[in-house]
N, C-alpha and C positions, 0 to 999 in steps of 0.2 A: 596382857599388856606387853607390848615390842620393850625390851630395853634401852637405856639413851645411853652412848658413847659421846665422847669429843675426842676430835683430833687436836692437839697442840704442838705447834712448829714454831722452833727459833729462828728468828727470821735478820738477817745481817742487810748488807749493802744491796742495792734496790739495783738489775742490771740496766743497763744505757736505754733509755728512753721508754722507760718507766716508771709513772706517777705514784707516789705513796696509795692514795685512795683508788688505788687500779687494785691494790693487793687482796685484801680481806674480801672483796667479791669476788675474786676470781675462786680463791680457797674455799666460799659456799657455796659455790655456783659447780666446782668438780665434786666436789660432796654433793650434791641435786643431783646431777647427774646420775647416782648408783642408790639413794634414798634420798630422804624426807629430813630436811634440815630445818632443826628448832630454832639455832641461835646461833650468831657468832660475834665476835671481839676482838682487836688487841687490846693488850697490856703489855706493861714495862715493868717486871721481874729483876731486879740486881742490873737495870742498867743494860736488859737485852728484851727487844722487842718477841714478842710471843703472839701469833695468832690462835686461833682456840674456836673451833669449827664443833658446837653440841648438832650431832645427829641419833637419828634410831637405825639399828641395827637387830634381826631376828640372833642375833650368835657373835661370838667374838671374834672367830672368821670370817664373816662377812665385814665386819667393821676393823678388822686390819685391812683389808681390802680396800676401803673406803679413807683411811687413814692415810694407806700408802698411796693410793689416787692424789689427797690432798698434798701431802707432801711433797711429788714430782710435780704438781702444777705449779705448787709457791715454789720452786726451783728452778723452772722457765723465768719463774720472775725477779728472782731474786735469790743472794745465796741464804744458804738454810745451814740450818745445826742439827740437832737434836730434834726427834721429833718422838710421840711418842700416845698412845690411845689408849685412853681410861674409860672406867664403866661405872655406874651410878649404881651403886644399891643401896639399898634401905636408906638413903638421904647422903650417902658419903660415895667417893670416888676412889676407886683402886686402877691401880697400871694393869693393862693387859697386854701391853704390844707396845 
């Protein structure tokens, strides 16, 4: 069984000519790029927008990889915070990256 990663990016002020709804596909669409994406979303955490990109990944290296793809794209689009790649096991999420 491949293990499932998510990327999640804080996402601020959207840059000039830049539609909200352009955002969260662009962040699945550079995660496709490098693997097989399950799922993705924002949410709104304390008042700050969070995209949240679930992919598979064979290693946790590869899925920094894939992390850090997501996050320089939502950064063409927009400015970013924090960002940061967890892994699923046994039903729970831990940080890796």
């Amino acid at each position: 069984m491949v293990p499932s990663f998510r990327v999640i990016v804080a996402v601020g002020s959207l840059r000039p000519g830049v539609a909200p709804p352009e955002v969260l596909p662009a962040a699945a669409a550079a995660a496709a790029e490098l693997t097989v994406v399950e799922a993705s979303s924002v949410d709104v955490v304390s008042g700050e927008a969070r995209l949240t990109v679930r992919f598979t990944a064979d290693s946790v290296d590869q899925a920094l990889v894939v992390g850090l793809h997501v996050a320089e794209r939502v950064r063409i689009l927009a400015q970013t915070g924090n960002w940061r790649v967890t892994e699923r096991v046994a039903g729970r999420w831990f940080r890796r990256g």
